[in-house]
Backbone as CSV, one residue per row, in Angstrom:
resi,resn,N_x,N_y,N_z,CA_x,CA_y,CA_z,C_x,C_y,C_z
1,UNK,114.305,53.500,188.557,114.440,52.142,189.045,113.198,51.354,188.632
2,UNK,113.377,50.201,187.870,112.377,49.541,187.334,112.121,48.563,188.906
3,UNK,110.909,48.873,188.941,109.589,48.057,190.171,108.764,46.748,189.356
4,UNK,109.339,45.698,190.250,107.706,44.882,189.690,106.774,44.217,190.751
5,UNK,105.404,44.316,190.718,104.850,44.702,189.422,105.211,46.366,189.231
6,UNK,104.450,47.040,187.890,104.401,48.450,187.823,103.414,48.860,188.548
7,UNK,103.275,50.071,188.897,102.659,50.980,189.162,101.314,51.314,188.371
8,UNK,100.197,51.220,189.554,99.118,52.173,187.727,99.565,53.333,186.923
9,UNK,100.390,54.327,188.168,100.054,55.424,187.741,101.402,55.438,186.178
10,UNK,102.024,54.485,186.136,103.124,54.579,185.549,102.441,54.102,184.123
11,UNK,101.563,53.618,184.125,100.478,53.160,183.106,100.306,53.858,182.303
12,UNK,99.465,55.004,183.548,98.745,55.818,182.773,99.862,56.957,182.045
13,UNK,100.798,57.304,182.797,101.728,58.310,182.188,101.927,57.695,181.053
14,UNK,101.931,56.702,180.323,102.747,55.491,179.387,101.539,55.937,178.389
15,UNK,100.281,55.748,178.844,99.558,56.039,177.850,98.967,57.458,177.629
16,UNK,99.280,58.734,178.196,98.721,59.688,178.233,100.399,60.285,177.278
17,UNK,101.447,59.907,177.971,102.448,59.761,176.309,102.608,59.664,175.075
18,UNK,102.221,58.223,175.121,101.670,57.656,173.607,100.544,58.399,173.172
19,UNK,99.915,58.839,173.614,98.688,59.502,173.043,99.100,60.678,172.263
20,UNK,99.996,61.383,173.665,100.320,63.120,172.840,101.350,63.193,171.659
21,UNK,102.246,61.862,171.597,103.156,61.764,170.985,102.163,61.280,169.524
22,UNK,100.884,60.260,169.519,100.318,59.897,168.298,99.653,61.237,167.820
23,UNK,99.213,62.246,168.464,98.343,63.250,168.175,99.242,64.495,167.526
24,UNK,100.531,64.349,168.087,101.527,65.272,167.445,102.233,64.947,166.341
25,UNK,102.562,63.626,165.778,103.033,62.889,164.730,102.586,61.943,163.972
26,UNK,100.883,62.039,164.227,100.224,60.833,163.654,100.311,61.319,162.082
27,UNK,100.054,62.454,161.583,99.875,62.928,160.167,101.240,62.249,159.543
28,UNK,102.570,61.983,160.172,103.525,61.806,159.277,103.404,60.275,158.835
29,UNK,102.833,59.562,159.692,102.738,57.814,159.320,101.500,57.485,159.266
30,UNK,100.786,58.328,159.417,99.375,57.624,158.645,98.957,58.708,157.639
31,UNK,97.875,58.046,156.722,97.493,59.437,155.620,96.428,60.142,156.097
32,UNK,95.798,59.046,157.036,94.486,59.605,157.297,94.041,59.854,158.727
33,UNK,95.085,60.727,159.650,95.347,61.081,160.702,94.293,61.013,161.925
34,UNK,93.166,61.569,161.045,91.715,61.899,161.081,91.113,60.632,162.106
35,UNK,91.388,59.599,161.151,90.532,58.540,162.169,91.000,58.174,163.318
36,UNK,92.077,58.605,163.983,92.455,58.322,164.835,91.658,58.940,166.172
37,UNK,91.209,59.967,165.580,90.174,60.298,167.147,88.751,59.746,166.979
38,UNK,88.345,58.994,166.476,87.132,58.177,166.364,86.966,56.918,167.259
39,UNK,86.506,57.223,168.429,86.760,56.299,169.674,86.066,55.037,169.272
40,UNK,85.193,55.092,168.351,84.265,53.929,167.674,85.205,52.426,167.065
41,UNK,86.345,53.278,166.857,87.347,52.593,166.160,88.293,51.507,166.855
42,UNK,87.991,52.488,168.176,89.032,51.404,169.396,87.669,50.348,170.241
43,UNK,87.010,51.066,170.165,86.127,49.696,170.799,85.786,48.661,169.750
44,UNK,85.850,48.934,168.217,86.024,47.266,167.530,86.969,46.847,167.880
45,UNK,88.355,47.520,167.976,89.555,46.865,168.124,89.984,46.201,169.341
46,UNK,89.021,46.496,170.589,88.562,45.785,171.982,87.709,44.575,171.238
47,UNK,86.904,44.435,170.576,86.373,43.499,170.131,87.425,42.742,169.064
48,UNK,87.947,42.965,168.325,88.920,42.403,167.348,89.765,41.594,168.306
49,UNK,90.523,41.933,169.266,91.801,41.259,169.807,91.143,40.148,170.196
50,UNK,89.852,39.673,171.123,89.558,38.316,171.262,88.918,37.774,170.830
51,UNK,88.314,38.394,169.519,87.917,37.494,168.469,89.175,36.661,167.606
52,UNK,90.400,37.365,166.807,91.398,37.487,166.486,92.111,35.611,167.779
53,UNK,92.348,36.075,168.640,93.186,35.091,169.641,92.019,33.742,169.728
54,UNK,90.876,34.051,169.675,89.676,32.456,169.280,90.020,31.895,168.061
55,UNK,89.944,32.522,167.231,90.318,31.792,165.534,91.664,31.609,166.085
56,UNK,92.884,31.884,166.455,93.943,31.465,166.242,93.704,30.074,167.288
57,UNK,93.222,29.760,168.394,92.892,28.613,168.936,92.274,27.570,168.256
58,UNK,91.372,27.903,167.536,90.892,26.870,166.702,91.872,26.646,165.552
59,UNK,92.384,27.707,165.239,93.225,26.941,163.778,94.377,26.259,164.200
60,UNK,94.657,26.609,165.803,95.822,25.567,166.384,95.672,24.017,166.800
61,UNK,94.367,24.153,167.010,93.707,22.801,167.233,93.501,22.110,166.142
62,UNK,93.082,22.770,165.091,93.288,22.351,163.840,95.014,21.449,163.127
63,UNK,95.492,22.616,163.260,96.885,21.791,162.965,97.346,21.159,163.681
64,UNK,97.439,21.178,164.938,97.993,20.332,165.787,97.476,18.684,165.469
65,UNK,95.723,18.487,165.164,95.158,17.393,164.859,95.622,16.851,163.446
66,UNK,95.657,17.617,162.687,97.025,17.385,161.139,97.593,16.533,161.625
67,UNK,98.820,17.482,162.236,100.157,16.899,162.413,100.330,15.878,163.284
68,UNK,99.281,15.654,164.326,99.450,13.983,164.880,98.381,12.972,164.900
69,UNK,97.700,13.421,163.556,96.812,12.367,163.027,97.167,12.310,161.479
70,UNK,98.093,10.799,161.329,98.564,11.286,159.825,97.022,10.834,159.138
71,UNK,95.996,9.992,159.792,94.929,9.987,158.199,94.304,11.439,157.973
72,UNK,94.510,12.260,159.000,94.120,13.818,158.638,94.606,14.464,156.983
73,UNK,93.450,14.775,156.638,94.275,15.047,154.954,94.723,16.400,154.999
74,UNK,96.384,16.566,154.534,96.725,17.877,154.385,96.801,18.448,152.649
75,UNK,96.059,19.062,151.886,96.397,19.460,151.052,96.839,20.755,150.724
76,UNK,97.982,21.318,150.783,98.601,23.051,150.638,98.102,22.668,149.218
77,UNK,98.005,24.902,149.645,97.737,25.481,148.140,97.641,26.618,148.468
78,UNK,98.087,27.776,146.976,97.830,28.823,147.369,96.421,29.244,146.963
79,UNK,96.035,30.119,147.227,94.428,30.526,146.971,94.265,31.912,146.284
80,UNK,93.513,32.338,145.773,93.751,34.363,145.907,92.205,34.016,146.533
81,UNK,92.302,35.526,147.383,90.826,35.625,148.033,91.030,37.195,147.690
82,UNK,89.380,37.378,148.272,89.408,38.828,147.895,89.116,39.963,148.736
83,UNK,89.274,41.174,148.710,89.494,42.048,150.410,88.656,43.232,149.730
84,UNK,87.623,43.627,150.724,87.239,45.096,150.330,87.683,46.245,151.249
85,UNK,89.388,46.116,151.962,89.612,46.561,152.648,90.320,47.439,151.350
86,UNK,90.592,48.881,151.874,91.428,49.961,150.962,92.864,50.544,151.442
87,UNK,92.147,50.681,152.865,93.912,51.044,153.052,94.709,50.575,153.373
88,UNK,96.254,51.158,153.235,97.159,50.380,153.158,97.682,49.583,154.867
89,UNK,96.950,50.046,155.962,97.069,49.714,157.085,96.186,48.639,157.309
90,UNK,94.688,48.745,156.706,94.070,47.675,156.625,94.640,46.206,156.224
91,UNK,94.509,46.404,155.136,95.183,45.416,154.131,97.137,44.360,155.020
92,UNK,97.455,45.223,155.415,98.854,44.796,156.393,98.077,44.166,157.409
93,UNK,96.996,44.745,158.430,96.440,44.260,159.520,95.664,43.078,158.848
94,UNK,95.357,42.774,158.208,94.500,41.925,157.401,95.355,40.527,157.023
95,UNK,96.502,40.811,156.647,97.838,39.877,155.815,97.718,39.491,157.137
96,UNK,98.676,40.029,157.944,99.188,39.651,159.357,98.021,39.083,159.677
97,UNK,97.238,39.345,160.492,96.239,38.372,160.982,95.773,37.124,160.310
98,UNK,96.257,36.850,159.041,95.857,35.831,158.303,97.529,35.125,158.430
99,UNK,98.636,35.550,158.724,99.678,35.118,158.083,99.865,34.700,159.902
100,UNK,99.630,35.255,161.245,99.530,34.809,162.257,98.929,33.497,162.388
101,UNK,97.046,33.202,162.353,96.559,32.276,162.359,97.452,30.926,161.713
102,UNK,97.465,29.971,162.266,98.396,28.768,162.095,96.982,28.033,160.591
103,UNK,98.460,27.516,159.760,97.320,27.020,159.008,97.272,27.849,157.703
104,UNK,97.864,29.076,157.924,97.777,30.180,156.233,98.657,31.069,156.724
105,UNK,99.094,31.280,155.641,100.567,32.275,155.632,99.820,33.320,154.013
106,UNK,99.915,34.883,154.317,99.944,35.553,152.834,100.962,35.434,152.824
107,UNK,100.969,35.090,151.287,102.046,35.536,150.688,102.193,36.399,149.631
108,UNK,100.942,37.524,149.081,101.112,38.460,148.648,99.603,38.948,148.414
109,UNK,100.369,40.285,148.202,98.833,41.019,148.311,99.074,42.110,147.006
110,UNK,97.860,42.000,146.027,97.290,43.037,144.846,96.380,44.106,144.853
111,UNK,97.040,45.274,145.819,95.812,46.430,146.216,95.015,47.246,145.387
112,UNK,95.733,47.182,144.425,94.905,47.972,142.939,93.369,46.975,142.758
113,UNK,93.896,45.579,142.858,92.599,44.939,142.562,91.859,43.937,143.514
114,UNK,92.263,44.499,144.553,91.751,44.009,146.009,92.161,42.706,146.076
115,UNK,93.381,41.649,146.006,93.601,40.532,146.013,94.256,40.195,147.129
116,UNK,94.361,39.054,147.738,95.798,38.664,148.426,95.379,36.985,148.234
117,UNK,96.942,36.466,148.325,97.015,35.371,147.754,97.860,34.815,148.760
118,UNK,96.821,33.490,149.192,97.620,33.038,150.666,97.740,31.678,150.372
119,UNK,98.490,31.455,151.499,98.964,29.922,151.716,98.162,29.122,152.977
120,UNK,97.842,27.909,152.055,96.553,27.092,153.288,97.113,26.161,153.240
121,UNK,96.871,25.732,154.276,97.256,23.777,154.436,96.649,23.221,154.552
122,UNK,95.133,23.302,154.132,94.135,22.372,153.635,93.330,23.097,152.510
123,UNK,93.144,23.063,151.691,92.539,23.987,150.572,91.495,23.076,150.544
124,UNK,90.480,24.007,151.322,88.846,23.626,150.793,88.249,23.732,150.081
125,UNK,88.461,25.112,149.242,87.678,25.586,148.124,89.098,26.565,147.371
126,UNK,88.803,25.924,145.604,90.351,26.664,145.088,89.514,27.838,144.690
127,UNK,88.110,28.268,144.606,87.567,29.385,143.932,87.683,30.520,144.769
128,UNK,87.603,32.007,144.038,87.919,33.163,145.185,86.823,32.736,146.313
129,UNK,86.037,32.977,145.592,84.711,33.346,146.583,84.657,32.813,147.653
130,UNK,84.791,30.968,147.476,84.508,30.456,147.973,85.702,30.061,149.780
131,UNK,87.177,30.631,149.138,88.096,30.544,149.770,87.972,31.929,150.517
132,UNK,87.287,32.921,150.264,87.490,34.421,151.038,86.622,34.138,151.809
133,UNK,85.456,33.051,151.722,84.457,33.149,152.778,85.028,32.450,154.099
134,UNK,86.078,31.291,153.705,86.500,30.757,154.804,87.964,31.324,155.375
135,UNK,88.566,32.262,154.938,89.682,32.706,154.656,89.171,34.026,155.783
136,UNK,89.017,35.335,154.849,88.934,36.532,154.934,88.050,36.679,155.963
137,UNK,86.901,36.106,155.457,85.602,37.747,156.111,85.413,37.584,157.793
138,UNK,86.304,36.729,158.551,85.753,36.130,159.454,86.914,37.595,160.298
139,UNK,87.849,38.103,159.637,88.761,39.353,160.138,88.174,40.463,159.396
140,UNK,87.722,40.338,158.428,87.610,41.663,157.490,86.363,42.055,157.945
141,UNK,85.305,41.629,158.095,83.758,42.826,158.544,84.546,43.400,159.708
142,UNK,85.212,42.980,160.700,85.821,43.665,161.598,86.768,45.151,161.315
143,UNK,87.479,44.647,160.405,88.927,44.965,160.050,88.469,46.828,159.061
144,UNK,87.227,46.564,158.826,86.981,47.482,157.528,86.184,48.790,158.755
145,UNK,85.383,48.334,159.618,84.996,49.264,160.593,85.920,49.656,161.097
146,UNK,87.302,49.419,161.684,88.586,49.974,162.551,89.104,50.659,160.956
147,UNK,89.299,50.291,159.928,90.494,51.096,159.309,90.118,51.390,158.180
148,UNK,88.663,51.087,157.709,88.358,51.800,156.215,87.003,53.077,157.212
């Protein structure tokens, strides 16, 4: 019988589950099973989630001021920026968090040569460099301690 609210203890069974179930089948969906017991990994990712939900506030405030201030200049474009993330979980957590934030959508990513190529609705800078600095690194120094 579903109770609301829940229960702690129903919590914890929920996560002492998920745990035995990731520890018994983590090798089949990840390659590198290994990092998963590196507790170092979950306290960036305690740090990631409200860093992650601040940038998406500001880039909402951002568009929102766009879209009901027409002298606001919108110029789309796509960009390539560049990722020194490697794996293939990185690189997805990386897209997504960029394709979440309002304001840029990836729309593809080149892992052989560390690329992804996104969609902005104000293009500040068309050069890599200059677009990964405002783009990327503000998820990726994070992103590379949890999954590289």
């Amino acid at each position: 019988m579903l109770t609301w609210p829940p229960h702690a203890d129903e919590g914890i069974v929920g996560i002492l589950v998920a745990a035995l179930v990731t520890s018994i089948t983590g090798d089949m969906f990840v390659k590198r099973p290994h990092i998963l017991k590196d507790p170092g990994r979950y306290l960036y990712m305690l740090y990631y989630i409200p860093m992650f939900i601040w940038e998406c506030i500001k880039a909402n405030i951002d568009v929102v001021y766009r879209v009901s201030c027409p002298e606001m200049p919108i110029r789309p474009g796509i960009v390539k920026v560049r990722t020194k993330l490697k794996s293939d979980t990185g690189l997805t957590f990386l897209a997504n968090s960029i394709t979440l934030t309002p304001g840029t959508m990836s729309v593809d990513i080149d892992p052989e040569n560390g690329f992804l190529y996104i969609h902005w609705i104000y293009v500040r800078d068309k050069e890599t460099e200059a677009a990964t600095k405002h783009i990327v690194e503000v998820f990726e120094h994070i992103l590379i301690k949890i999954f590289d």
